[in-house]
Predicted model as a PDB file, atoms N, CA, C, CB and O in Angstrom, pLDDT in the B-factor column:
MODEL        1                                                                  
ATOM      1  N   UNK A   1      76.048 -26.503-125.685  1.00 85.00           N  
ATOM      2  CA  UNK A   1      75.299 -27.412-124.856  1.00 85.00           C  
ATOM      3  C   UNK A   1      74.949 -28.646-125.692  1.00 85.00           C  
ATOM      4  CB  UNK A   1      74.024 -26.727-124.286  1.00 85.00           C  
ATOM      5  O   UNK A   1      74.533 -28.423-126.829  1.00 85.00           O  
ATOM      6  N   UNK A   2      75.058 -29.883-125.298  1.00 92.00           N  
ATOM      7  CA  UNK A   2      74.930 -30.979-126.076  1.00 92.00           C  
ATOM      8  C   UNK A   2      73.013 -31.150-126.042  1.00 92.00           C  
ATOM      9  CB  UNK A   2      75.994 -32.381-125.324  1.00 92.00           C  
ATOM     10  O   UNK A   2      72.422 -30.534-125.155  1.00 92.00           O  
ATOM     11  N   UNK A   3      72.453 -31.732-126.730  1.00 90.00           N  
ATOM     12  CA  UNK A   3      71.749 -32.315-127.532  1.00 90.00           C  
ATOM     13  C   UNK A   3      70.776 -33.010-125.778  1.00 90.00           C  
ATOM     14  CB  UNK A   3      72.796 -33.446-128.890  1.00 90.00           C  
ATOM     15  O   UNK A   3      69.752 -32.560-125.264  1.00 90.00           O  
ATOM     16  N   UNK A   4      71.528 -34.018-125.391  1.00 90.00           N  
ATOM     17  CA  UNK A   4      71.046 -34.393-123.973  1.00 90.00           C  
ATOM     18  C   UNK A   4      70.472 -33.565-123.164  1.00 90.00           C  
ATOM     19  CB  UNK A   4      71.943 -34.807-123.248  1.00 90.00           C  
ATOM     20  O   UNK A   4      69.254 -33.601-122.989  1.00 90.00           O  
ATOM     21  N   UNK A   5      71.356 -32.596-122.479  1.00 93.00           N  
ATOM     22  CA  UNK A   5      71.697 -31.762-121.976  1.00 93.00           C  
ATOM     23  C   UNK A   5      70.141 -30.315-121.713  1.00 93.00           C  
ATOM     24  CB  UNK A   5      73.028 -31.562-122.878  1.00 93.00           C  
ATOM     25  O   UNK A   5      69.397 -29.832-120.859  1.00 93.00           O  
ATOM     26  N   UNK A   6      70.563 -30.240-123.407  1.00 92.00           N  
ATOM     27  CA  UNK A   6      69.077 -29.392-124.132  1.00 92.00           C  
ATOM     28  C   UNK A   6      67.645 -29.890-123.610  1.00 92.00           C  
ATOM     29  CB  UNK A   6      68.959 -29.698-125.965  1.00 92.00           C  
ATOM     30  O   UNK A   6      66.804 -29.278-122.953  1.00 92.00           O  
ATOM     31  N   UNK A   7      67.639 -31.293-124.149  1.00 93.00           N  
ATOM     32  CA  UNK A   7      66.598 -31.990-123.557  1.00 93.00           C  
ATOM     33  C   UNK A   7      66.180 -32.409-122.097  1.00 93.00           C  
ATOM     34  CB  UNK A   7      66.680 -32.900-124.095  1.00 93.00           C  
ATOM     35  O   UNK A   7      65.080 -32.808-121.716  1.00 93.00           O  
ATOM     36  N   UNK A   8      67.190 -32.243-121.470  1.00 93.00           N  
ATOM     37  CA  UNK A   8      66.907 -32.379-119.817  1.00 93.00           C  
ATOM     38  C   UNK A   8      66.418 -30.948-119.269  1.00 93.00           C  
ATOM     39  CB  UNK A   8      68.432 -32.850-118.900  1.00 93.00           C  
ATOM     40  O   UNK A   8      65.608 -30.783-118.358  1.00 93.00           O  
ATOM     41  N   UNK A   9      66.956 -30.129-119.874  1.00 94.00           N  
ATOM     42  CA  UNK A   9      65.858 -28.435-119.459  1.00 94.00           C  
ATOM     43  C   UNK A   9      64.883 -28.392-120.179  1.00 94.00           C  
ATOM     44  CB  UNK A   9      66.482 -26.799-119.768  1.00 94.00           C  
ATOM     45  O   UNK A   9      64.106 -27.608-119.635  1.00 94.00           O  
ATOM     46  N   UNK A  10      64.397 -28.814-121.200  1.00 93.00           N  
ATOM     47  CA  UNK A  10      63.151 -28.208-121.902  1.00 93.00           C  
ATOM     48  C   UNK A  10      62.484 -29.388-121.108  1.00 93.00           C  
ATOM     49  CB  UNK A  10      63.006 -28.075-123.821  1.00 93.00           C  
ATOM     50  O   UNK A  10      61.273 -29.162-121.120  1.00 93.00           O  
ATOM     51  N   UNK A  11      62.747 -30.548-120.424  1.00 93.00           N  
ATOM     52  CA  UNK A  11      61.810 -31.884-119.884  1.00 93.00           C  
ATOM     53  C   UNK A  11      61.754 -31.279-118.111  1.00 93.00           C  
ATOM     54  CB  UNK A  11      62.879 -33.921-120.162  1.00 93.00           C  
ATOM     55  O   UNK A  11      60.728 -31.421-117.446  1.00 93.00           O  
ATOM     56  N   UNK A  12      62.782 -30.739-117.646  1.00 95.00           N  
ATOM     57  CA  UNK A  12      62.499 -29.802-116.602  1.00 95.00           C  
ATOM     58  C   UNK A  12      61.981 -28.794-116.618  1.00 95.00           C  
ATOM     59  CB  UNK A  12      63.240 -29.497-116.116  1.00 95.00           C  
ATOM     60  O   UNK A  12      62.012 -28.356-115.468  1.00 95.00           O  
ATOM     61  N   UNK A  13      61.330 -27.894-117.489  1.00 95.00           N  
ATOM     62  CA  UNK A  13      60.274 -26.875-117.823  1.00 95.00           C  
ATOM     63  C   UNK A  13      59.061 -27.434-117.773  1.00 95.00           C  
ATOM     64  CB  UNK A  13      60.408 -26.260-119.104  1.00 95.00           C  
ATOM     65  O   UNK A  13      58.215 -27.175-116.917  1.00 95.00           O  
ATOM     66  N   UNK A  14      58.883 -28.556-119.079  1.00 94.00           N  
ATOM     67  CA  UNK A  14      57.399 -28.918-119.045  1.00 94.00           C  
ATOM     68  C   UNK A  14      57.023 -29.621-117.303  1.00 94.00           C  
ATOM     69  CB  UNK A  14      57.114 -30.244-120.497  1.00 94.00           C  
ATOM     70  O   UNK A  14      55.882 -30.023-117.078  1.00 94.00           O  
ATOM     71  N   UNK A  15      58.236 -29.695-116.074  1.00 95.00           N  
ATOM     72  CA  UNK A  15      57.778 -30.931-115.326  1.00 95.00           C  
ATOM     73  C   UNK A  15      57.257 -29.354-114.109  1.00 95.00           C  
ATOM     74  CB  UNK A  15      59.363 -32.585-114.762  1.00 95.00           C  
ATOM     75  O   UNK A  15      56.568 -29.500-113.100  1.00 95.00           O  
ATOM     76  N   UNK A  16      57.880 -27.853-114.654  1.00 96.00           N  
ATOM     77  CA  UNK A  16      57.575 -27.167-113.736  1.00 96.00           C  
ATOM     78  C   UNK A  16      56.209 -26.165-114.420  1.00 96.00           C  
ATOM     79  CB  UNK A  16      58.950 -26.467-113.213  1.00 96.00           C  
ATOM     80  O   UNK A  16      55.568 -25.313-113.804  1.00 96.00           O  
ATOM     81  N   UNK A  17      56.080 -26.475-115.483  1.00 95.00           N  
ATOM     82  CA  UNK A  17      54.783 -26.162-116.014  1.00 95.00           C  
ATOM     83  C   UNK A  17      53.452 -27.253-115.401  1.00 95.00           C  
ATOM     84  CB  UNK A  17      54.992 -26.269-117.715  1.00 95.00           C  
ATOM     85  O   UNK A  17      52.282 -26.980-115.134  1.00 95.00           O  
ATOM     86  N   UNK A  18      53.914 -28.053-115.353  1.00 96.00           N  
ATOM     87  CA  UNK A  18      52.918 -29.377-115.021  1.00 96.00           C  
ATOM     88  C   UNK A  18      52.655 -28.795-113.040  1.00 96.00           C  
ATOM     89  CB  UNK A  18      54.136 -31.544-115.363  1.00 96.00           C  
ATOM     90  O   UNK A  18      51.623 -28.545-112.417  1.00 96.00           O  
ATOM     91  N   UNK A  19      54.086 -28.780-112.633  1.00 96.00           N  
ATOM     92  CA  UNK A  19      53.093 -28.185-111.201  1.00 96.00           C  
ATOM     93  C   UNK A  19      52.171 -26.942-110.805  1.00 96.00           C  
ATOM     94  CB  UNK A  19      53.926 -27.980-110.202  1.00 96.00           C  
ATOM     95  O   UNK A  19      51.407 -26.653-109.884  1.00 96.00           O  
ATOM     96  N   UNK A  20      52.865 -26.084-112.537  1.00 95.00           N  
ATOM     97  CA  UNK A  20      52.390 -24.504-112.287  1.00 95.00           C  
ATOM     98  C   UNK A  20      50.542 -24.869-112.325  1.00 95.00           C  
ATOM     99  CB  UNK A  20      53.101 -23.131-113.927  1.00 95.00           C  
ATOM    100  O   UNK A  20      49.860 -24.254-111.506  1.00 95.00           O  
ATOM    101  N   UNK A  21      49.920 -25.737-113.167  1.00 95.00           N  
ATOM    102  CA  UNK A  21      48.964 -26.199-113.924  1.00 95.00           C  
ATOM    103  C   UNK A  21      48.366 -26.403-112.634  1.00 95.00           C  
ATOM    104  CB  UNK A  21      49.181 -27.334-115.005  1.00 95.00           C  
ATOM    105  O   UNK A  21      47.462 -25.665-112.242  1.00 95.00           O  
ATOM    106  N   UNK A  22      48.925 -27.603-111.772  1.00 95.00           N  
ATOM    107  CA  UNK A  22      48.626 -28.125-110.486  1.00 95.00           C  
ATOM    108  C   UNK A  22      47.912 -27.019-109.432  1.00 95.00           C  
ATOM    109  CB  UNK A  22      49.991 -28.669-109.915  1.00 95.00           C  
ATOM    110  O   UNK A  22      46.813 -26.981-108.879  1.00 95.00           O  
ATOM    111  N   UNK A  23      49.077 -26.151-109.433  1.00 95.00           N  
ATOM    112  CA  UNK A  23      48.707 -25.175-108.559  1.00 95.00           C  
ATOM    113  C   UNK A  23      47.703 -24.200-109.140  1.00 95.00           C  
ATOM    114  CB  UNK A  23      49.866 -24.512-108.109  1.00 95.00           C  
ATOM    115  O   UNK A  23      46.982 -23.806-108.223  1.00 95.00           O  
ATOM    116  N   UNK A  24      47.468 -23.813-109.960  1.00 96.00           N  
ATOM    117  CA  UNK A  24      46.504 -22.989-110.632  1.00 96.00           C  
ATOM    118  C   UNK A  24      45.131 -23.745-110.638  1.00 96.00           C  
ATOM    119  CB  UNK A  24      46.998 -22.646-112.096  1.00 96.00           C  
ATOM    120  O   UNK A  24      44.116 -23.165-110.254  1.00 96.00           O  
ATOM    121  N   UNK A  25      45.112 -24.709-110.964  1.00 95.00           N  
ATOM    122  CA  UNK A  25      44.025 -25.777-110.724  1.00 95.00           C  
ATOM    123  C   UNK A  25      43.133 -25.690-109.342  1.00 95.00           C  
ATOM    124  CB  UNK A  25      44.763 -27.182-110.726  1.00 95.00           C  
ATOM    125  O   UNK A  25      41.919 -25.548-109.197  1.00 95.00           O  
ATOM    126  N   UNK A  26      44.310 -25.846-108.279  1.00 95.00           N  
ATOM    127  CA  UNK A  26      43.721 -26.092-107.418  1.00 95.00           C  
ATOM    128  C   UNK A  26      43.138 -24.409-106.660  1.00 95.00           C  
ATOM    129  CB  UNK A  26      44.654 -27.110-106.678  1.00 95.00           C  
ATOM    130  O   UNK A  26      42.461 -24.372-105.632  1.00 95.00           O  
ATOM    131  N   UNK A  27      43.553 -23.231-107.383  1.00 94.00           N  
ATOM    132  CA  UNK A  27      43.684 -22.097-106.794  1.00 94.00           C  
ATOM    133  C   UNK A  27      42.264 -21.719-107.416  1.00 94.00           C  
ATOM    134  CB  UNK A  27      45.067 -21.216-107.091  1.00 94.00           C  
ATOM    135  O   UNK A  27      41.488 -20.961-106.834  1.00 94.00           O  
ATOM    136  N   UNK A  28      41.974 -22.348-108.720  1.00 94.00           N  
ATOM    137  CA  UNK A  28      40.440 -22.451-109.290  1.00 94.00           C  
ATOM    138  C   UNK A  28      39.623 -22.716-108.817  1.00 94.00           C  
ATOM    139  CB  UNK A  28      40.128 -23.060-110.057  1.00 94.00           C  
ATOM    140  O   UNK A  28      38.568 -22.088-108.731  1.00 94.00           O  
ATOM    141  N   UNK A  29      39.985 -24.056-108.239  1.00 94.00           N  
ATOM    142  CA  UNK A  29      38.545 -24.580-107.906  1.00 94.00           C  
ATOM    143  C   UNK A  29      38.320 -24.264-106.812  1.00 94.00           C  
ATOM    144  CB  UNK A  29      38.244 -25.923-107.974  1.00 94.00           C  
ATOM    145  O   UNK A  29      37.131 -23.965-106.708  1.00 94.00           O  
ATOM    146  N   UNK A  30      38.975 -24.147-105.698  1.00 94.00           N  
ATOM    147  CA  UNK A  30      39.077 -24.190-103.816  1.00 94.00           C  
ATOM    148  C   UNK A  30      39.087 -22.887-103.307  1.00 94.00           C  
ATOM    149  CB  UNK A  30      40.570 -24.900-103.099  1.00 94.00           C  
ATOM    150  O   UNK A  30      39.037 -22.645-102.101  1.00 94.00           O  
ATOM    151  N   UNK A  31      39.150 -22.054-104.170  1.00 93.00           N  
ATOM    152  CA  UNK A  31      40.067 -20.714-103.986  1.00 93.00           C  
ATOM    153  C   UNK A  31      39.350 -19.167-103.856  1.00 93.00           C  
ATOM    154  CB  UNK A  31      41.041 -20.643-105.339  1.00 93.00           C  
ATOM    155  O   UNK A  31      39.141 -18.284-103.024  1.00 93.00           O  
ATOM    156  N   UNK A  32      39.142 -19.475-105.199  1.00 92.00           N  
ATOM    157  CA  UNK A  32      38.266 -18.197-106.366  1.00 92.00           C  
ATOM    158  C   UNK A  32      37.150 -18.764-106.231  1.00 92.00           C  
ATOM    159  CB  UNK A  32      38.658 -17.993-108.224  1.00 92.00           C  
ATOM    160  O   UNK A  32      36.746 -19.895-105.962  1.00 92.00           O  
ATOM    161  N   UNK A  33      36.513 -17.282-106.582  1.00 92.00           N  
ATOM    162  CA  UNK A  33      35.451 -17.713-107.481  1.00 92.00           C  
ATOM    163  C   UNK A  33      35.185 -15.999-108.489  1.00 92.00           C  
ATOM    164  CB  UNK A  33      33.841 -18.400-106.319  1.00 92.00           C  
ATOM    165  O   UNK A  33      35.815 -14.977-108.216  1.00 92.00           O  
ATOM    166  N   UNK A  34      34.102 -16.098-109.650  1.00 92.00           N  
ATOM    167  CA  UNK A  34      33.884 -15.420-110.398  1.00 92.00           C  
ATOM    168  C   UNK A  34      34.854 -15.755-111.648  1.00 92.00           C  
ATOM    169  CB  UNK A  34      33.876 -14.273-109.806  1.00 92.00           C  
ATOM    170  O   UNK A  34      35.275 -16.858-111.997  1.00 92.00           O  
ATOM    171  N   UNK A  35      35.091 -14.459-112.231  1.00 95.00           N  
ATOM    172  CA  UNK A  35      35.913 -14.385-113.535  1.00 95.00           C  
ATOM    173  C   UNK A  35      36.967 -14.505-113.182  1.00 95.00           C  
ATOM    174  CB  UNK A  35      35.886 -13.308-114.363  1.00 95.00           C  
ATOM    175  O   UNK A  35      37.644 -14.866-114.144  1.00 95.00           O  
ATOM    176  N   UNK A  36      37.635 -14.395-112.180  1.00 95.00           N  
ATOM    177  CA  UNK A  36      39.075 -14.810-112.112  1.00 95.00           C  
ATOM    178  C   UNK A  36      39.374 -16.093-111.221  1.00 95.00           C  
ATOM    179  CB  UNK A  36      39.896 -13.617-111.552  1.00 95.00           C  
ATOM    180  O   UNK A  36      40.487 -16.232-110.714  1.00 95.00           O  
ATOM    181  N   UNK A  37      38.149 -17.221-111.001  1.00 95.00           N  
ATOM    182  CA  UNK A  37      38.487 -18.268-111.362  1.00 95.00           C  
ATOM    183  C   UNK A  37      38.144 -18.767-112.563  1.00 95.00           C  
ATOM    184  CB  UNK A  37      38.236 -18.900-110.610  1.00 95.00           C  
ATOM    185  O   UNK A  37      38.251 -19.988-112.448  1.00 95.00           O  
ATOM    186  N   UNK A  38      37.824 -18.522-113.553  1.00 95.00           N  
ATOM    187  CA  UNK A  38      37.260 -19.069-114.969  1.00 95.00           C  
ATOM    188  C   UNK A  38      38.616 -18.816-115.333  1.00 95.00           C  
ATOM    189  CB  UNK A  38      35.883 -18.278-115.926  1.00 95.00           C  
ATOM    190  O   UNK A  38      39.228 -19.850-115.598  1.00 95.00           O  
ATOM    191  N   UNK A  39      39.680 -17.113-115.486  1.00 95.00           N  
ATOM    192  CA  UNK A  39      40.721 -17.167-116.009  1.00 95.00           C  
ATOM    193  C   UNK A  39      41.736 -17.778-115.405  1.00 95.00           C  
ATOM    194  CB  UNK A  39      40.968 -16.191-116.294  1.00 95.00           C  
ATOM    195  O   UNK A  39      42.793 -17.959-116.011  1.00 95.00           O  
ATOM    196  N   UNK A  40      41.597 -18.093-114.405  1.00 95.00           N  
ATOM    197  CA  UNK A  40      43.156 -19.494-113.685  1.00 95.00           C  
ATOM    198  C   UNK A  40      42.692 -20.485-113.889  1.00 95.00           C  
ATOM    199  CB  UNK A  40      43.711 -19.745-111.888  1.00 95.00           C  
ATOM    200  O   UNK A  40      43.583 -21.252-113.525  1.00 95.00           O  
ATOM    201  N   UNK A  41      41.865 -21.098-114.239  1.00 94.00           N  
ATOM    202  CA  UNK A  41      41.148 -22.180-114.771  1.00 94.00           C  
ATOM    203  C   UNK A  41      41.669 -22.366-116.075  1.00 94.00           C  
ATOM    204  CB  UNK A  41      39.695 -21.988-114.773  1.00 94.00           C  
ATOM    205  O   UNK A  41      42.351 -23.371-116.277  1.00 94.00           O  
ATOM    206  N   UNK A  42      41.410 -21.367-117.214  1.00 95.00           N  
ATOM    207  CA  UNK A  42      41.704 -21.655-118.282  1.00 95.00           C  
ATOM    208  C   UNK A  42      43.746 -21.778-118.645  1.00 95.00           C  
ATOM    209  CB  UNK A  42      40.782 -20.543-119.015  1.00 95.00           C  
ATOM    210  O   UNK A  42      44.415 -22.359-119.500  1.00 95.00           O  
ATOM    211  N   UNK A  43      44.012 -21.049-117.679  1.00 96.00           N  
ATOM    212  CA  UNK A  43      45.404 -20.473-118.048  1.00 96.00           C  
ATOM    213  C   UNK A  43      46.372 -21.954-117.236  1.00 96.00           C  
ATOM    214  CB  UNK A  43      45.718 -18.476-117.171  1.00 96.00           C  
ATOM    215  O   UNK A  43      47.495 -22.203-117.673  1.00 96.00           O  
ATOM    216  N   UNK A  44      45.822 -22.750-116.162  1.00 95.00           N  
ATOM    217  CA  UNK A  44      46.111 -23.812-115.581  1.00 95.00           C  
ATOM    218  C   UNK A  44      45.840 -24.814-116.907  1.00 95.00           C  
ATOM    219  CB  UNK A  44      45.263 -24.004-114.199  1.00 95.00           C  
ATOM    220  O   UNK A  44      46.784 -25.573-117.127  1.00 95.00           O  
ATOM    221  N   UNK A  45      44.890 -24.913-117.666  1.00 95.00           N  
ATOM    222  CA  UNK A  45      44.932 -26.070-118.961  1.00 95.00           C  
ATOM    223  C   UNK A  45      45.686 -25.656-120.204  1.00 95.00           C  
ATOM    224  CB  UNK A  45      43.397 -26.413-119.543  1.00 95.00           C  
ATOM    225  O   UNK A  45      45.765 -26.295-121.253  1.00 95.00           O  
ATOM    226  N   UNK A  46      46.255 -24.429-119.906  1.00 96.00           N  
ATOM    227  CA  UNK A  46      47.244 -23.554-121.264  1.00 96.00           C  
ATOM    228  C   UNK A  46      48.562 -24.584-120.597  1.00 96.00           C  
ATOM    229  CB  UNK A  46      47.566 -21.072-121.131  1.00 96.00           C  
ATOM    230  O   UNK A  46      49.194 -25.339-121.335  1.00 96.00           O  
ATOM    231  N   UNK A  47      48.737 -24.512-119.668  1.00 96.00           N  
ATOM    232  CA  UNK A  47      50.278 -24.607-118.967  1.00 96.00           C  
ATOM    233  C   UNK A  47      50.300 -26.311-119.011  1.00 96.00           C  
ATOM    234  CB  UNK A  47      50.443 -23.788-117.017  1.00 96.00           C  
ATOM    235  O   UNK A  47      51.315 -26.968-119.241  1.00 96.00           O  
ATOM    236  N   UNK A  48      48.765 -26.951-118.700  1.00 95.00           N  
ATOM    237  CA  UNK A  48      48.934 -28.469-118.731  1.00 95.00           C  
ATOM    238  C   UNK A  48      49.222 -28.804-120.041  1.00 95.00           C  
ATOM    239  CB  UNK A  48      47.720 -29.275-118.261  1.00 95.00           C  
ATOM    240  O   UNK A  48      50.152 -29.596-120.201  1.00 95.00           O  
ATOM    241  N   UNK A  49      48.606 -28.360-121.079  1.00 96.00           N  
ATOM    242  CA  UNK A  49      49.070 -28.678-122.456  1.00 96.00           C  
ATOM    243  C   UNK A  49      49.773 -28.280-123.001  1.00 96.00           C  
ATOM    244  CB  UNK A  49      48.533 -28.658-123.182  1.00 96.00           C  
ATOM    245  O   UNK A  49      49.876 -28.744-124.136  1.00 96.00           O  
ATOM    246  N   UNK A  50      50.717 -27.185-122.603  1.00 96.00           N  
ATOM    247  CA  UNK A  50      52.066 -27.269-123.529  1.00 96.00           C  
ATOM    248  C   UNK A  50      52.741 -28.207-122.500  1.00 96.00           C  
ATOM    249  CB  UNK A  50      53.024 -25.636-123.907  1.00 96.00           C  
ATOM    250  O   UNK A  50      52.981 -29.261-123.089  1.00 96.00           O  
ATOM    251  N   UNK A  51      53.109 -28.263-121.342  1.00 95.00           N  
ATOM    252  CA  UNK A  51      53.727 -29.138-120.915  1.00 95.00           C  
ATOM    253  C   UNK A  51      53.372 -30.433-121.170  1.00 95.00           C  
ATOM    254  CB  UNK A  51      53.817 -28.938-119.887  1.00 95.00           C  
ATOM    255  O   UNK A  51      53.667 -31.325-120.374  1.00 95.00           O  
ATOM    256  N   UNK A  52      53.126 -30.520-121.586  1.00 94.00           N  
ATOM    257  CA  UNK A  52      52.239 -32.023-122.412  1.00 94.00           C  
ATOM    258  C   UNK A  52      52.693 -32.044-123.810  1.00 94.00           C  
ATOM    259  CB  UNK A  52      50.275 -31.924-122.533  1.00 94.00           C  
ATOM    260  O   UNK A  52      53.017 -33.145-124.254  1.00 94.00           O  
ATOM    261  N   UNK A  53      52.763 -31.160-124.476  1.00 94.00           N  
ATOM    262  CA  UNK A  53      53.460 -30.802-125.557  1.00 94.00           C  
ATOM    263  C   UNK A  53      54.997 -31.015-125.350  1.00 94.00           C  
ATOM    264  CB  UNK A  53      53.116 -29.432-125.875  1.00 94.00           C  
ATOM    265  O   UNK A  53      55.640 -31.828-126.015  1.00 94.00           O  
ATOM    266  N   UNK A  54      55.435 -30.369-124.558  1.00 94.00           N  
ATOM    267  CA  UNK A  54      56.984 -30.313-124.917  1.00 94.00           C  
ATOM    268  C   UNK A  54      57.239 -31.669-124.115  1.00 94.00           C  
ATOM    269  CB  UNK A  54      57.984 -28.770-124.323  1.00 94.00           C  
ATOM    270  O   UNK A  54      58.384 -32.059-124.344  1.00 94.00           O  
ATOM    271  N   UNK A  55      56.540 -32.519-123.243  1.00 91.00           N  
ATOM    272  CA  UNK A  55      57.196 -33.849-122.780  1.00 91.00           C  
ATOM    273  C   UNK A  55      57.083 -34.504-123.782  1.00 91.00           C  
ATOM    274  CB  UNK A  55      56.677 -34.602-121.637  1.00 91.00           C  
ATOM    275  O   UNK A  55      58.068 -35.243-123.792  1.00 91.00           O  
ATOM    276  N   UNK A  56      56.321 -34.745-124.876  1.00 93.00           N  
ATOM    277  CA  UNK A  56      56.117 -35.543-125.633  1.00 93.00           C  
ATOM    278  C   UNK A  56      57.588 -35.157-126.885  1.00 93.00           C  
ATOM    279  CB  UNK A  56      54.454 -35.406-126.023  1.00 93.00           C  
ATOM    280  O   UNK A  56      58.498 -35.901-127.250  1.00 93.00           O  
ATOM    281  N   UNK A  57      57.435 -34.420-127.078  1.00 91.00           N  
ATOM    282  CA  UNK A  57      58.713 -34.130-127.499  1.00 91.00           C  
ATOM    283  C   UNK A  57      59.668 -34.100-127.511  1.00 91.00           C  
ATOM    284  CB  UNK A  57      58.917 -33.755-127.593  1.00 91.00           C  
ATOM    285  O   UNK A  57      60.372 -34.061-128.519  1.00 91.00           O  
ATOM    286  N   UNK A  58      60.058 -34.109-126.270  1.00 92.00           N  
ATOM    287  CA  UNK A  58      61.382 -34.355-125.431  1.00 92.00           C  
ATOM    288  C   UNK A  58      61.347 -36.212-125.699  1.00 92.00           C  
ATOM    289  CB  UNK A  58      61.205 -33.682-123.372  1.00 92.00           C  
ATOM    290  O   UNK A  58      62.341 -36.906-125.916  1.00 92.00           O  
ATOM    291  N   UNK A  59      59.994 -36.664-125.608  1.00 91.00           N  
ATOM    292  CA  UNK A  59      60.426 -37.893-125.879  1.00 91.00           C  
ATOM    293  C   UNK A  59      60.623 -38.799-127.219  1.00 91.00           C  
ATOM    294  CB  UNK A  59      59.748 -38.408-125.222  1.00 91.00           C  
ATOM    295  O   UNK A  59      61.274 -39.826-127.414  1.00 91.00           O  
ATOM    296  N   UNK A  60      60.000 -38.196-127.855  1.00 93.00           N  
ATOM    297  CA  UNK A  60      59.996 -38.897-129.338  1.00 93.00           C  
ATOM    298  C   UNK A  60      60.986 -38.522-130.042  1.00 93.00           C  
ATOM    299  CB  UNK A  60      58.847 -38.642-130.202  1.00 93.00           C  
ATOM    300  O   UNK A  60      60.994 -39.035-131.161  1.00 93.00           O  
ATOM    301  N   UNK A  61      62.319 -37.411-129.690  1.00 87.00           N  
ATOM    302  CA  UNK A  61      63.128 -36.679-130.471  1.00 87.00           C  
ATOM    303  C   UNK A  61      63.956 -37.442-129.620  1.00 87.00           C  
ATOM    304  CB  UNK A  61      63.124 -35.074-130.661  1.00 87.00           C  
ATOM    305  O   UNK A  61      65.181 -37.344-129.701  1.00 87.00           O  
TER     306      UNK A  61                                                      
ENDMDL                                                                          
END                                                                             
């Protein structure tokens, strides 16, 4: 797999991590409540920041 190629799936991961985040977000706040909205809460800002992680990466490489 070329080099491009590589980078267009790991930039299509972080873009389906970024909606997973979205949706967990919104399943937090509107949704739940108790301890298992605190843990989709937290696990929605795990998923926003690596996908935040690996876009940035995808772009500076």
């Amino acid at each position: 797999m070329s080099p491009g190629m590589l980078k267009m799936w790991i930039s299509i991961a972080g873009m389906g991590l970024m909606f997973l985040a979205i949706f967990t977000i919104y399943l937090s706040r509107y949704k739940l409540k108790g301890v298992l909205k605190f843990f989709t809460a937290v696990l929605a800002y795990i998923f926003l920041i690596i996908s935040g992680i690996t876009l940035v990466i995808v772009l500076f490489t």
